[in-house]
C-alpha positions, 0 to 999 in steps of 0.5 A: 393669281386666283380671286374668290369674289364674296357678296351678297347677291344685292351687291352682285352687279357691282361684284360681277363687274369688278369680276369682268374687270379681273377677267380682262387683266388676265386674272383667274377670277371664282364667282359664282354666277359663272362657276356654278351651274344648275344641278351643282353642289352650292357648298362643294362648288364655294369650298373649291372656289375658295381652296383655289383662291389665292386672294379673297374679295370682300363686297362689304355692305349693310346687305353682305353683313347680314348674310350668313353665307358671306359669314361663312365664306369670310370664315373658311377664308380667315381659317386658310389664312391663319395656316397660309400667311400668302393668302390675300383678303381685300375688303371692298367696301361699298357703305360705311358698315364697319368690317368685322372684327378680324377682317378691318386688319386688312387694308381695303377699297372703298367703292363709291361709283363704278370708276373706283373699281378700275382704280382697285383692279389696278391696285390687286393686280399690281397693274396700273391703268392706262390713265395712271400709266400715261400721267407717271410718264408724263411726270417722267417726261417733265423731270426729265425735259425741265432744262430743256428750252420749250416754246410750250411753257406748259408742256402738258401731254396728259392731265396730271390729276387724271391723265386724259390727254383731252386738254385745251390750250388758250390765252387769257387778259387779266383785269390788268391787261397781262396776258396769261397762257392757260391749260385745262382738262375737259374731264377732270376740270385741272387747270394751270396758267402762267404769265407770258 
């Protein structure tokens, strides 16, 4: 996979970002504080980055829909498409400005905060994260373990709405004096409880 990643330079920080988060996955990645050096031709280097690229990323913002280069890029990229039906446009929307005409078709990521990007690194690359991988087992597991007698009555290894493995176990008296056995997550706040 080769990913051609367009913004406008106010939205570089995130775009370099999500380029790193790329790189770390294996992922060749055309950005164009790391393919272009001073003396390069801006037009030659981008028509290259673009030919190559298999999937194009959209930094879409207020700032990337008034920018004549992303214009063009999002253009050059659309024309390769028409002709190459393998071709990827991922539209990674940081405001709520509408996408262009040709490029809403596709479906695409919003990004709100910065834990959105390794969600989205997962989804383009068909990876999933560490998290996302840990809570599926888990899930697996209880299908798997749910006729088997446990003295855990809530054999939680990770979170199910997270899957962080920070999880606190108590007991807890109701008004009523029953007493329950509690489970939640220090990160995400999930919790769970039954009687005992």
């Amino acid at each position: 996979m080769q990913v051609f990643i367009s913004h406008n330079k106010a939205d570089a920080e995130t775009a370099r970002l999500f380029a790193t988060m790329l790189t770390e996955r294996g992922v060749g990645v055309w950005f164009d504080e790391w393919d272009l050096r001073p003396g390069d031709s801006i037009m030659q280097g981008v028509e290259n980055g673009l030919g190559n690229a298999d999937v194009f990323l959209l930094f879409w913002s207020v700032r990337a829909a008034a920018s004549q280069w992303v214009g063009t890029e999002v253009r050059a990229y659309l024309r390769r498409r028409v002709d190459d039906g393998t071709l990827r446009i991922v539209p990674m929307m940081l405001d709520d400005t509408p996408l262009p005409v040709l490029v809403a078709e596709y479906r695409g990521l919003g990004i709100t905060k910065d834990a959105d990007l390794d969600h989205a690194a997962a989804q383009i690359t068909g990876t999933m994260t560490n998290r996302e991988f840990i809570r599926r087992l888990q899930e697996r597991l209880l299908e798997l373990t749910a006729d088997i007698p446990s003295t855990d009555p809530l054999p939680y290894l990770v979170c199910p709405t997270c899957g962080s493995d920070k999880l606190e176990r108590s007991t807890q008296h109701d008004r009523r004096g029953d007493q329950y056995y509690c489970i939640a997550c220090n990160e995400c706040n999930w919790s769970a409880a039954t009687e005992i």
